[in-house]
C-alpha atoms as one frame of an Amber mdcrd trajectory, in Angstrom:
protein
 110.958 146.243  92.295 110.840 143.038  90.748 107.388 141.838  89.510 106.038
 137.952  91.302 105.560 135.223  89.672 102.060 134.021  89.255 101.212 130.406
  89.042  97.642 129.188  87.119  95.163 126.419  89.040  97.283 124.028  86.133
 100.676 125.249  87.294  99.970 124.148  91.096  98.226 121.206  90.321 101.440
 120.288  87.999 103.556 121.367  91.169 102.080 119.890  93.943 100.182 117.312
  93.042  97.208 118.379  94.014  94.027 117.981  91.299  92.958 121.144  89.918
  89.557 120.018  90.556  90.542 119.620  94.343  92.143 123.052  93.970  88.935
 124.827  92.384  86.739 122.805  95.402  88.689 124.269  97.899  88.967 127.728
  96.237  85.074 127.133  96.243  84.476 126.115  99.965  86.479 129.356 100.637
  89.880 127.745 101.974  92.079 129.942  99.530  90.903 133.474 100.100  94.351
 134.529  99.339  94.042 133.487  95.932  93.619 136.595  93.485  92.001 136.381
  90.316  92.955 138.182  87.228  90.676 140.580  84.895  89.202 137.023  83.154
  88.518 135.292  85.997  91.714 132.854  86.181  93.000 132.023  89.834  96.443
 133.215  90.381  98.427 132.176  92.805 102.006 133.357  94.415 104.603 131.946
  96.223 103.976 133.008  99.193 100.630 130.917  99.064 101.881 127.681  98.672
 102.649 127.869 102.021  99.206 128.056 102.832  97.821 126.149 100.344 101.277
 123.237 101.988  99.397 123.610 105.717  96.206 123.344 103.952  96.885 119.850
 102.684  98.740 118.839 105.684  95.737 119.609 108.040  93.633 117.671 105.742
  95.789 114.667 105.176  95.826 114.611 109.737  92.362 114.070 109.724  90.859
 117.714 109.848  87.428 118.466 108.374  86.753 120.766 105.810  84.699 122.945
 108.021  87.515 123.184 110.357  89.782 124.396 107.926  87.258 126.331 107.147
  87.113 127.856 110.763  91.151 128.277 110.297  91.292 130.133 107.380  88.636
 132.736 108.490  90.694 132.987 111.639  94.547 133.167 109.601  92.194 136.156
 107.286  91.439 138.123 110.099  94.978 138.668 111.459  97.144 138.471 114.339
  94.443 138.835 116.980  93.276 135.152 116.425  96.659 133.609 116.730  95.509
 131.861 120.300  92.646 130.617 118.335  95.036 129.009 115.903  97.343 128.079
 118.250  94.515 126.284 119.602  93.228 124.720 116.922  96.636 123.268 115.900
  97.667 121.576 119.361  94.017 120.084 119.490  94.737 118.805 116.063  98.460
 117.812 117.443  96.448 115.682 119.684  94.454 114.142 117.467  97.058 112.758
 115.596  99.190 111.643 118.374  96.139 109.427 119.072  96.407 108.225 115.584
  99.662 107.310 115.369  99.398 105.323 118.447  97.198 103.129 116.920  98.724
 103.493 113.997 101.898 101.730 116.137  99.474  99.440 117.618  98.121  97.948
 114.330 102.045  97.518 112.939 102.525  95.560 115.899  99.929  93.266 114.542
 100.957  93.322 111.501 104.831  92.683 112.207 103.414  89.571 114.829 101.502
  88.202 111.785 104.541  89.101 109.901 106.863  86.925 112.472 104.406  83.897
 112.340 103.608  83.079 109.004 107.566  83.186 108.306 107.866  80.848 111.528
 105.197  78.584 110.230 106.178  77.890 107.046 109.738  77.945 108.762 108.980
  74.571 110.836 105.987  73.516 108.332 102.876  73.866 110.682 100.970  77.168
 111.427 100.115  75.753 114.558 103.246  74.717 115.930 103.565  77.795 118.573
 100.017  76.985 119.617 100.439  73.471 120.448 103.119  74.941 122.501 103.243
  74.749 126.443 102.214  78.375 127.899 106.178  79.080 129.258 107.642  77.899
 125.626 105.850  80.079 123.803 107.626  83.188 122.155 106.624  86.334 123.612
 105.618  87.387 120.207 103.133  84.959 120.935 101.744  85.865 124.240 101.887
  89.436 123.933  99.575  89.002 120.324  96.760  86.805 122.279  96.893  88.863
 125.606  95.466  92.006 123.315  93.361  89.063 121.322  91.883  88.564 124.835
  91.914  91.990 125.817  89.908  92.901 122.618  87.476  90.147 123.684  86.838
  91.713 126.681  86.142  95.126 125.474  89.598  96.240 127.309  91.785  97.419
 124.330  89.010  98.464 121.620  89.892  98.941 118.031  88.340 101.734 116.525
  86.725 101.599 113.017  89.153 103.352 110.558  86.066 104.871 109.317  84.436
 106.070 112.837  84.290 109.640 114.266  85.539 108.647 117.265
């Protein structure tokens, strides 16, 4: 039997990325409870935990609290019985970020129509040359970018706050 490779808090940060003060916060909220710790006090981890310590990170970077994780790992620590819970908790978070990267789409539409324009204005030397336009000349670049203007105005088509909880 050959003995496992151990990795120190400085060897995954090195590896991954991931701050060793991040790693030592987590370790500290309780999200690595599969870390072991030698005689001296030194976190140790395997290979097999990067995996969790990979989902980890990828459920925070979609958007998922601390405390949820939180909620995960206690579930993943008590075993297969909880794997509906977990199941669970993943497609709500699939969700969640399938919301996201709709609007994620919606804002680099914006961004390429803004992208489009200022390369057409200083194309034919006057940003409002598609404006002065009549309605049925205008590029549909155009129309479609001040239908969700007006749509916005109206309280139709929303933009959330990057930094909301909604």
């Amino acid at each position: 039997m050959s003995e496992k490779t151990l990795y120190t808090i400085k060897d995954v940060a090195e590896r991954t990325g991931i701050s060793q003060h991040t790693l030592r916060f987590y370790d500290k909220e309780g999200l690595l409870p599969f870390v072991k710790k030698s005689q001296s006090g030194t976190r140790l981890f395997s290979e097999e935990d990067f995996e969790s310590l990979y989902t980890i990170t990828c459920l925070k970077k979609s958007g998922m609290s601390i405390k949820q994780i939180q909620s995960f790992m206690a579930l993943y620590a008590r075993g297969p019985e909880t794997l509906k819970a977990r199941q669970d908790m993943f497609e709500a978070q699939r969700e969640k970020v399938l919301a996201q990267m709709e609007e994620l789409k919606e804002m680099l539409d914006v961004i390429d129509y803004k992208c489009w324009y200022f390369k057409e204005a200083q194309r034919v030397g006057d940003p409002e040359f598609y404006k002065k336009l009549p309605p049925e000349k205008q590029p549909a670049q155009l129309k479609e970018f001040y239908e969700r203007v007006r749509d916005f105005r109206s309280g139709s088509a929303a933009v959330s706050h990057p930094n909301s909880n909604e």
